[in-house]
C-alpha positions in Angstrom: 3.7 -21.7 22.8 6.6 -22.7 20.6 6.1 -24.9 17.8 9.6 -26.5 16.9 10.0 -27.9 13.5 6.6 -26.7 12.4 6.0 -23.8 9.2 3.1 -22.5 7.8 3.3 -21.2 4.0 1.4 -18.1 3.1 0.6 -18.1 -0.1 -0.1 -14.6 -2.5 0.0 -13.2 -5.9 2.9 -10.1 -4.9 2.9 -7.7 -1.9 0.7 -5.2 -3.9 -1.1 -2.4 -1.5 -3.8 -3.8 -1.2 -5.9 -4.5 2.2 -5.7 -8.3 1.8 -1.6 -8.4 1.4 -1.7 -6.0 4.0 -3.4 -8.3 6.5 -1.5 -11.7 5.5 1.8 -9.7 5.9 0.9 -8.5 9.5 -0.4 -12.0 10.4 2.9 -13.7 9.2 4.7 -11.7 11.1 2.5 -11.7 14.3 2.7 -15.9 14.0 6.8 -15.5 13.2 6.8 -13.3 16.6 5.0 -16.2 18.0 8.4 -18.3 17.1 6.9 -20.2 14.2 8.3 -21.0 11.0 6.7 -18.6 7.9 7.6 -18.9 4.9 5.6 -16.1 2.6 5.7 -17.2 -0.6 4.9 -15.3 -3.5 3.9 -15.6 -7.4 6.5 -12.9 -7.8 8.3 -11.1 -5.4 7.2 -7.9 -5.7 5.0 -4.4 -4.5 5.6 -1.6 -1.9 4.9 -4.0 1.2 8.0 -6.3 0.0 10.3 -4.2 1.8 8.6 -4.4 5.2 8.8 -8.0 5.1 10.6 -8.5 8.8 13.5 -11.1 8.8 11.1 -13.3 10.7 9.3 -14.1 7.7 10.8 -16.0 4.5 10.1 -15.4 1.5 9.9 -17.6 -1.1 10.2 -16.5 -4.8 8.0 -18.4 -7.4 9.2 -16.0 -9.7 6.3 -16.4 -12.1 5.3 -13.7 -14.3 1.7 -14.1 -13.5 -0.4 -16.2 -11.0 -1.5 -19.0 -13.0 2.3 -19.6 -14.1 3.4 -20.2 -10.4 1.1 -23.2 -10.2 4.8 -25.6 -11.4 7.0 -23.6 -8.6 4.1 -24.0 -5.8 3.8 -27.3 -6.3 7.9 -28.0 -6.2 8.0 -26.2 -3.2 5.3 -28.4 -1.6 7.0 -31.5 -2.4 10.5 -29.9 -1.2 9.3 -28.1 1.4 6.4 -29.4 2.9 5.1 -27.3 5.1 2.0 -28.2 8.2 -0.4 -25.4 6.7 -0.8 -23.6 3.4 -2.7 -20.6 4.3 -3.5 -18.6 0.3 -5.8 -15.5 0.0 -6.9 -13.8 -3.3 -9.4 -16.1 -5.2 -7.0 -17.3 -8.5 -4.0 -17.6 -5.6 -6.9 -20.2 -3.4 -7.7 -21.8 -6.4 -3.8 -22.5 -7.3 -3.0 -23.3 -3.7 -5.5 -26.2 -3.7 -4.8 -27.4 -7.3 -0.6 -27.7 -6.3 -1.3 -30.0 -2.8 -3.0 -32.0 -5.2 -0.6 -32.3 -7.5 2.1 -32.7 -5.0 0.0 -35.5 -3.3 1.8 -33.5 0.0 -0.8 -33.3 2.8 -0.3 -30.1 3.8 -3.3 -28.5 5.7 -4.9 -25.5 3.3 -6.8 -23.2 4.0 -8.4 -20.8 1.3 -9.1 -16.9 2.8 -11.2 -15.4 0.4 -11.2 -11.3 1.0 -14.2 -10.2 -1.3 -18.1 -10.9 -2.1 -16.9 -13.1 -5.0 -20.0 -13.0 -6.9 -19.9 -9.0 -6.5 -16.3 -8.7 -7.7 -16.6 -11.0 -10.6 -20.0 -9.8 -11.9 -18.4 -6.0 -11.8 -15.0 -6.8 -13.3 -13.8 -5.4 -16.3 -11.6 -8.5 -16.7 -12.8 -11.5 -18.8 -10.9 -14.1 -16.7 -12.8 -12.7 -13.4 -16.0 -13.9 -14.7 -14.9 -17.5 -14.2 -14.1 -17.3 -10.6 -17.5 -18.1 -9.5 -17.3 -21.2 -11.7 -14.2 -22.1 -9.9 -14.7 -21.2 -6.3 -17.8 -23.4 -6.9 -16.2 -26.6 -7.9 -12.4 -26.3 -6.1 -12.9 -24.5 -2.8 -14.5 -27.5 -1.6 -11.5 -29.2 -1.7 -9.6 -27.4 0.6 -9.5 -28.4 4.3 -10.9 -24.7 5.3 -13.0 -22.4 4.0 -12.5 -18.5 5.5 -14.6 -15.5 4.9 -13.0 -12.8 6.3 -16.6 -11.1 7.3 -19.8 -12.3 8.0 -21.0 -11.1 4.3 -18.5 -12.6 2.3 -19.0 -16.0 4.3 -22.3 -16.0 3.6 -22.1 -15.5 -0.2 -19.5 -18.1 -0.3 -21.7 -20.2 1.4 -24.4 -19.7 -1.2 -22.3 -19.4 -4.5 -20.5 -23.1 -2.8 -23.8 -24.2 -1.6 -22.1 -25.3 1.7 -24.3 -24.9 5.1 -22.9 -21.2 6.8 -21.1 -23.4 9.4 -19.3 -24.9 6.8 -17.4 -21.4 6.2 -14.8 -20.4 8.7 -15.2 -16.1 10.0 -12.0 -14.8 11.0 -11.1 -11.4 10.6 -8.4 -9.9 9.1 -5.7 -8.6 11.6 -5.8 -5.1 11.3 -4.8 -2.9 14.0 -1.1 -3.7 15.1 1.9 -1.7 17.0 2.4 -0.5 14.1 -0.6 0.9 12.9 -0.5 2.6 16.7 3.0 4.0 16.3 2.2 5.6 12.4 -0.6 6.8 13.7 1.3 8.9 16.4 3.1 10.3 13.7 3.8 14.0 12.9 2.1 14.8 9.5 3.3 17.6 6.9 0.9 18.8 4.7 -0.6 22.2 4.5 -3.8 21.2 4.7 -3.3 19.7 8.5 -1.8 22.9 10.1 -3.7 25.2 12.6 -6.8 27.8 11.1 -7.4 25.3 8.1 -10.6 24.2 7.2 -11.2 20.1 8.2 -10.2 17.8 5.9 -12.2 14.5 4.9 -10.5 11.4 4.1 -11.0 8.4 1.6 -8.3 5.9 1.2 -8.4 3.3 -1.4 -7.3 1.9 -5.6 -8.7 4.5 -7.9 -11.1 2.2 -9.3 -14.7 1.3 -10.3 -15.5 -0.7 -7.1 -14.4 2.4 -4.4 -16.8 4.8 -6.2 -14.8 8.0 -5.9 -16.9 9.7 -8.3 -19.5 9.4 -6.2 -18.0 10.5 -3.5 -16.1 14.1 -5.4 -19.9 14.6 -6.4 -20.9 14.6 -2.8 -18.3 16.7 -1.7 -18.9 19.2 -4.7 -22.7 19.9 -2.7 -21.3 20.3 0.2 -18.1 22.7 -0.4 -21.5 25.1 -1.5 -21.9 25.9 1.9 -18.4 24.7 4.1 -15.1 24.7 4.0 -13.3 21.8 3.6 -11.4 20.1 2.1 -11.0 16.4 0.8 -7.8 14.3 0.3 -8.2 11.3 -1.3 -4.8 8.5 -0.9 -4.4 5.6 -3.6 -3.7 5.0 -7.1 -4.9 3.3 -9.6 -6.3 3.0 -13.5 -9.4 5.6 -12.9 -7.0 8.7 -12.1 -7.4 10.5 -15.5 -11.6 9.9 -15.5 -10.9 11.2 -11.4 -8.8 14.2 -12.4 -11.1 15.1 -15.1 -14.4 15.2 -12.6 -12.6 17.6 -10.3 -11.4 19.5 -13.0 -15.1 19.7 -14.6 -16.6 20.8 -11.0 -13.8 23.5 -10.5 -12.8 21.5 -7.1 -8.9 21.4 -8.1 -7.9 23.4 -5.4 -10.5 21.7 -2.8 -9.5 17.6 -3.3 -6.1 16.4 -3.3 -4.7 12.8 -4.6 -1.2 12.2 -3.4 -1.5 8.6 -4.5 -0.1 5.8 -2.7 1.2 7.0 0.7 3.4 4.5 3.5 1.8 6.0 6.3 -2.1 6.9 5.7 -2.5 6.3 9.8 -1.3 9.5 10.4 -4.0 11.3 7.8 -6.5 9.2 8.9 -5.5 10.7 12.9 -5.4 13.9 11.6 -9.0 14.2 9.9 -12.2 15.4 10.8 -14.1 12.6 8.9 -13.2 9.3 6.9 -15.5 8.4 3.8 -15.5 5.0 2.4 -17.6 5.3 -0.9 -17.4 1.7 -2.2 -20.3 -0.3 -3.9 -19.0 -3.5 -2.9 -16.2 -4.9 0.0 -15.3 -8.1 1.8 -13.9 -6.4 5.1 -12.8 -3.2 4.5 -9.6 -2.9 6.5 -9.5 0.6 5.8 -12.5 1.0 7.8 -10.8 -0.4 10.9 -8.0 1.5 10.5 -9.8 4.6 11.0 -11.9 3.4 13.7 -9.2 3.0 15.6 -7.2 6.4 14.1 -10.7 8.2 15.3 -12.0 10.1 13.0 -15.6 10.1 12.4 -17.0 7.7 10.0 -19.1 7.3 7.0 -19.2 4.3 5.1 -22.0 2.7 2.0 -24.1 0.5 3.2 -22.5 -2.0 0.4 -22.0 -5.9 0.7 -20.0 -6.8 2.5 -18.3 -5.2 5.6 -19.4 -2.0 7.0 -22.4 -2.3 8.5 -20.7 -5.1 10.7 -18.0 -3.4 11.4 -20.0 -0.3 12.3 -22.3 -2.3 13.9 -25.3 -1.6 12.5 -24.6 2.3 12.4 -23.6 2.3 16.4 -19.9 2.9 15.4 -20.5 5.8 12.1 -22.7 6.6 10.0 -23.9 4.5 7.0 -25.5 5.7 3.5 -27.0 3.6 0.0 -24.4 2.8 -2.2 -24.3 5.3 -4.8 -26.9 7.6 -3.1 -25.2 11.3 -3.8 -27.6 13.1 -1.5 -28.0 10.6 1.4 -23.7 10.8 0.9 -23.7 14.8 1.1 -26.2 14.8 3.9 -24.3 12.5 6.6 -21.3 15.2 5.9 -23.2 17.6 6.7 -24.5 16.0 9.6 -21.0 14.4 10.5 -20.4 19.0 11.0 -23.1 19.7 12.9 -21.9 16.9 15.3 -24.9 14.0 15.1 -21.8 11.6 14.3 -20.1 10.8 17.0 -16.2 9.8 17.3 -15.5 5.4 17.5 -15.2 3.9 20.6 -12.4 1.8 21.7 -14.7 -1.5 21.3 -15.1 -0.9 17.6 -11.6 -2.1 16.8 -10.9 -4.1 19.6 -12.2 -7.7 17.7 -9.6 -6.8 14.5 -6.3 -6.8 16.9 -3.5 -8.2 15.9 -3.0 -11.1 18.6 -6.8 -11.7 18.8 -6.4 -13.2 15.5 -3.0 -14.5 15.4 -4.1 -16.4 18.1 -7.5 -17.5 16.2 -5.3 -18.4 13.0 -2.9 -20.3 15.3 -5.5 -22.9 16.3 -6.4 -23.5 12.6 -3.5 -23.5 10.8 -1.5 -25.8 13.8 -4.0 -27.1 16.2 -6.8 -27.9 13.3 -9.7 -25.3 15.3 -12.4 -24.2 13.5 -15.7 -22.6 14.4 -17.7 -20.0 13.5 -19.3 -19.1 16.1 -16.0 -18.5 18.1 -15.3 -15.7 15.8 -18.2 -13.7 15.2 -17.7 -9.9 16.0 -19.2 -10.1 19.2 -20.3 -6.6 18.5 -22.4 -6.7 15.1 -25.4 -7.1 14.7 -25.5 -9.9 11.6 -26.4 -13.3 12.2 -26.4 -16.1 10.3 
């Protein structure tokens, strides 16, 4: 359907590498491909996805220096603008999205995606400022016209931090697996480590940082290098490198674990492995996860709040461990060897496709459809 004359404004912080600018990108352009106006506009125009923006998409430049400065700009662009539907994700960009319709006194529709187990994230922060987003979400996300959780975890905790009824908060997945997540993931890959006689490489993919528990993860890998060969490659960046180089160092693993850093194409890594580990203590919807569902490696994942057991359904789709659990961590490697893990199946991604929910994000943002119910993974096992 085309919608002439109508725009939807996605609002963000930057195009950081993060999951959650990751999936707002692919949904603008799956709804510009759909012939509707997108404008993506951003605190400040910056971060490695910025250059895949596709010239479907707009972007507007607040050109803020931080988030909370862009709060003048977004509401000048509402009033000059004025677009059907604010969609914002990122819990100070939500809170900013609904203060500037207000201020503008534009009625915009917004909608507030929220990508994390906010009580999680802001009780583990190392940021002062963090421990106030509770506080806010409490008090402001009620305002907007939509609530999202982009999992069945994180809705519910919004809906108990908010104090809303679960119906209240809107499920809709992030969209995750697009063509061109299939065509990286076709990909040739060069790295030493991926030619023939080598011994298998696990995977992790994520920010060096508290919340993805790498440590954990290097530690569990350390008991089982003791008695296989393999190797472990672990693709991000962020402010726990040095403590992360260090640990490696100190277990004599240097020449065992590899961090490239950030990487444009993980896909093809994630195609090429014999298992993918995601170590975190906490998540909203991992869209790591879903990416190497569908790449199909075999999987291992915490069982942390919020995310993985739903996406792998209650252990049907990989193999889940306790957070932080070292040993429980080592022994699903080993058993991920022996073969008692056994590959995804094709029905594990399917429900985080990219025009299952640019259709689903359609009928909110323009046609005003909500529901819960009507997007529930029809394959987890949570419930409400």
């Amino acid at each position: 359907m085309k919608y002439s004359g109508k725009k939807i404004a996605i609002f963000l912080p930057s195009l950081a590498g993060g999951g959650a600018e990751r999936a707002m990108l692919n949904l603008a352009h799956g709804l510009g491909e759909k012939g509707i106006a997108v404008d993506l506009v951003l605190a400040q125009a910056s971060g490695p996805y910025l250059k895949e923006v596709r010239k479907s998409v707009r972007i507007v430049d607040l050109k803020a220096q931080r988030v909370l400065a862009s709060l003048p700009a977004l509401t000048r662009y509402l009033i000059s603008d004025q677009p059907d539907s604010l969609l914002s994700a990122l819990d100070y960009a939500n809170i900013l999205a609904i203060w500037a319709r207000r201020f503008a006194g534009q009625p915009s529709y917004v909608a507030v995606n929220e990508q994390n187990t906010v009580s999680k994230s802001a009780r583990n922060s190392s940021r002062r400022r963090q421990r106030f987003i509770p506080f806010l979400v409490k008090h402001f996300y009620p305002w907007a016209d939509c609530i999202i959780g982009n999992s069945q975890g994180v809705a519910e905790d919004l809906s108990r931090l908010i104090g809303l009824p679960p119906e209240k908060v809107t499920i809709l997945y992030n969209p995750v697996i697009t063509p061109d997540v299939r065509e990286k993931a076709r990909q040739p890959i060069e790295h030493p480590w991926f030619e023939k006689n080598q011994p298998p490489v696990l995977l992790a993919v994520g920010r060096l940082t508290k919340q993805k528990d790498f440590p954990s993860l290097i530690k569990a890998f350390h008991l089982v290098s003791q008695t296989h060969p393999a190797r472990l490659i672990i693709l991000g960046e962020g402010p726990d490198r040095e403590a992360l180089e260090q640990l490696i160092k100190q277990l004599g693993l240097e020449n065992k674990i590899s961090m490239p850093g950030f990487v444009e194409n993980p896909y093809s890594f994630m195609a090429n492995a014999s298992m993918y580990i995601l170590s975190s203590r906490w998540e909203g919807l991992p869209t790591v996860l879903i990416e190497a569902l569908y790449c199909g490696p075999k999987i291992i994942a915490t069982d942390c709040p919020s995310g993985p057991r739903e996406i792998l359904a209650d252990g049907r789709y990989g193999s889940l461990v306790p957070v932080g659990d070292i040993t429980a961590l080592a022994g699903a490697i080993e058993a991920g060897f022996t073969g008692d893990i056994p590959n995804p199946s094709p029905e594990s991604w399917k429900p985080y496709t990219l025009e299952v929910i640019v259709d689903q994000y359609e009928d909110l943002l323009l046609n005003r459809q909500t529901g819960k119910s009507r997007y529930s993974n029809p394959y987890s096992p949570a419930k409400y």
